[in-house]
N, C-alpha and C positions, 0 to 999 in steps of 0.2 A: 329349807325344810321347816325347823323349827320358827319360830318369830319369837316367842317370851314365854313364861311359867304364867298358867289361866291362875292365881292368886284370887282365892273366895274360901269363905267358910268351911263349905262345902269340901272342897279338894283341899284344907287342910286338915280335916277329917280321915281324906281319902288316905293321905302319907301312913297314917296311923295303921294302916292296912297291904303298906308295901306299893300303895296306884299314886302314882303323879301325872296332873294333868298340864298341857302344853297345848297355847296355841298354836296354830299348823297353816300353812297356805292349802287350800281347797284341793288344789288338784297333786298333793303331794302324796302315796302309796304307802300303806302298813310298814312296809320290808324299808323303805327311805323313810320314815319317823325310827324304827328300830334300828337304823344302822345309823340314825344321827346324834340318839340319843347315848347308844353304845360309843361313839368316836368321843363327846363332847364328854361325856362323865363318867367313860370306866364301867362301864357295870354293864351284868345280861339284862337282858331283857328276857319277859316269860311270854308275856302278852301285849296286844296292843289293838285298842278297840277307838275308832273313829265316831266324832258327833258332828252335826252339821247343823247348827244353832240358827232358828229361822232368822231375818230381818222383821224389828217391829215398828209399826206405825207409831207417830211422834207428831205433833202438833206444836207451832210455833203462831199462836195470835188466830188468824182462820186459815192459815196455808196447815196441809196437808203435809208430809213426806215419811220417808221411810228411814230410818234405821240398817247400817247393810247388815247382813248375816256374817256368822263367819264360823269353821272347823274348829273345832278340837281335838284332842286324842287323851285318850285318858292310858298310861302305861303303868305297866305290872311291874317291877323288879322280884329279884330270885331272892328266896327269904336270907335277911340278913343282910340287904345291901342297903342303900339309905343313897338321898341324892339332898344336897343343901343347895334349895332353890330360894327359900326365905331368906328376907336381907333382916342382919343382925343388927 
């Protein structure tokens, strides 16, 4: 379900707001990110909202190719929970 904590500026911001983002295998469901995030660290979940981050083009000399895409999820916790996903 889950694969790793998405770790960027951006979603360390997001903590500051009770959201942590997690990258996800594509074809994984709302209700299995919420019940993997609840088994793994304890905590409710409030919310839990999916991104589908496109593939971008990339050049290597004159070849062409792609970059793959991949999921995210970006999750709510219920006020006052905290999740230690940052390595110390």
């Amino acid at each position: 379900m889950l694969k790793q904590p998405h770790i960027t500026e951006k979603s360390t911001d997001l903590t500051k707001v009770n959201q942590y983002v997690f990258r996800v295998f594509s074809n994984t469901t709302k209700a299995e990110i919420r019940k993997a995030v609840q088994d793994i660290y304890g905590v409710h979940v409030e919310k839990v909202s999916k991104i589908k981050m496109p593939g971008k083009k990339r050049r290597r000399g004159r070849q062409i190719g792609w970059r793959s895409g991949y999921t995210k999820a970006v999750v709510k916790l219920r006020k006052g929970e905290i999740i230690e996903v940052l390595p110390h």
